[in-house]
N, C-alpha and C positions, 0 to 999 in steps of 0.2 A: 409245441408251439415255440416260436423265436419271435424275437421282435428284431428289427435291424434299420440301421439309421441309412437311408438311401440320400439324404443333403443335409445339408445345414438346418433347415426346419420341418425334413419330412424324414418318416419312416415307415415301415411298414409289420405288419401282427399277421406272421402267415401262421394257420393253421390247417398242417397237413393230414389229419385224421378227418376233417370238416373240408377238404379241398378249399380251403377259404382264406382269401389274404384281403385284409383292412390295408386300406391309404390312410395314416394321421397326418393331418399338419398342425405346425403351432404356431404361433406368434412369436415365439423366441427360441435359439440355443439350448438356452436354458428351458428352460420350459420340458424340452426334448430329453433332454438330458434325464431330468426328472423322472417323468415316465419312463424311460428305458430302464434307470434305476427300481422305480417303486415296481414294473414287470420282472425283472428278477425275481425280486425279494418276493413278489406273489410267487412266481413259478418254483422256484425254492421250497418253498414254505409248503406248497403244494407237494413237489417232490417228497419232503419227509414226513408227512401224513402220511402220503402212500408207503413210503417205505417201513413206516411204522406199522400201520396196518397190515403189512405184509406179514411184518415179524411176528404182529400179535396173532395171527391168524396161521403161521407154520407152526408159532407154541402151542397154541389151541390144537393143530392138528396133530403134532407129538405129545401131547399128552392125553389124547382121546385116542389114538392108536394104542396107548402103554395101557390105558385104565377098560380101555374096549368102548367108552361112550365120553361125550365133553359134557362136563359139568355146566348145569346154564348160570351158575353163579360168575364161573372167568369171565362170559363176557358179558354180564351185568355191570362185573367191575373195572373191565375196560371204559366201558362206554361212559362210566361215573368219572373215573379217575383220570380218563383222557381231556387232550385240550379241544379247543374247537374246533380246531383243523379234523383232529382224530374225529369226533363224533359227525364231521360232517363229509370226510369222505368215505366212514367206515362203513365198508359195503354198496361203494355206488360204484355202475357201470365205469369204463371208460371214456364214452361218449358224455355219459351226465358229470364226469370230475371236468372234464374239458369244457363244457358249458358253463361250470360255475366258477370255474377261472377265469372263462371269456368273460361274466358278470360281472366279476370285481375288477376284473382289470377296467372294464366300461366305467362302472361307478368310480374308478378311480382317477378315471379322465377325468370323468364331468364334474371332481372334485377340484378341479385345477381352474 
């Protein structure tokens, strides 16, 4: 997903896994600005769930390769001791992580 500032009060939220691209406009510069800002830091933020998720999910499989089975305790204790990000992408499709980034970035328009 990118977002990218096409003028001075428009930009646009393409999402190319969804063939779909959003027109935003604002009232202000700033305003724009904003959003393109708080869209980072969601997609960011996003990014290192997943990428955590990742790691915790090669450790799980390195050490269920070495022991012959994965203990259901590790990811008990991921899912406790992860943040929210972790617990809410841990294990969701690509299409469904893409969705609920499209959500909050929404909610976080209509927070403005």
């Amino acid at each position: 997903m990118t977002f990218t500032k096409t003028s001075q009060k428009f930009g646009q939220w393409a999402d190319s896994r969804a063939n779909t691209v959003f027109g935003l406009g604002f009232s202000s510069e700033q305003q724009l600005t904003k959003f393109a800002e708080k869209f980072q830091e969601v997609k960011e933020a996003a990014r290192l769930a997943r990428d955590r998720s990742q790691e915790k999910m090669e450790t799980s499989s390195n050490h269920s390769q070495e022991s012959g089975r994965e203990t259901p305790c590790s990811t008990r204790t991921s899912s406790v001791n992860g943040t929210d990000e972790d617990k809410i992408s841990h294990g969701i499709p690509g299409d469904a992580q893409l969705k609920m980034e499209n959500d909050k970035l929404k909610i976080a328009l209509a927070q403005r």
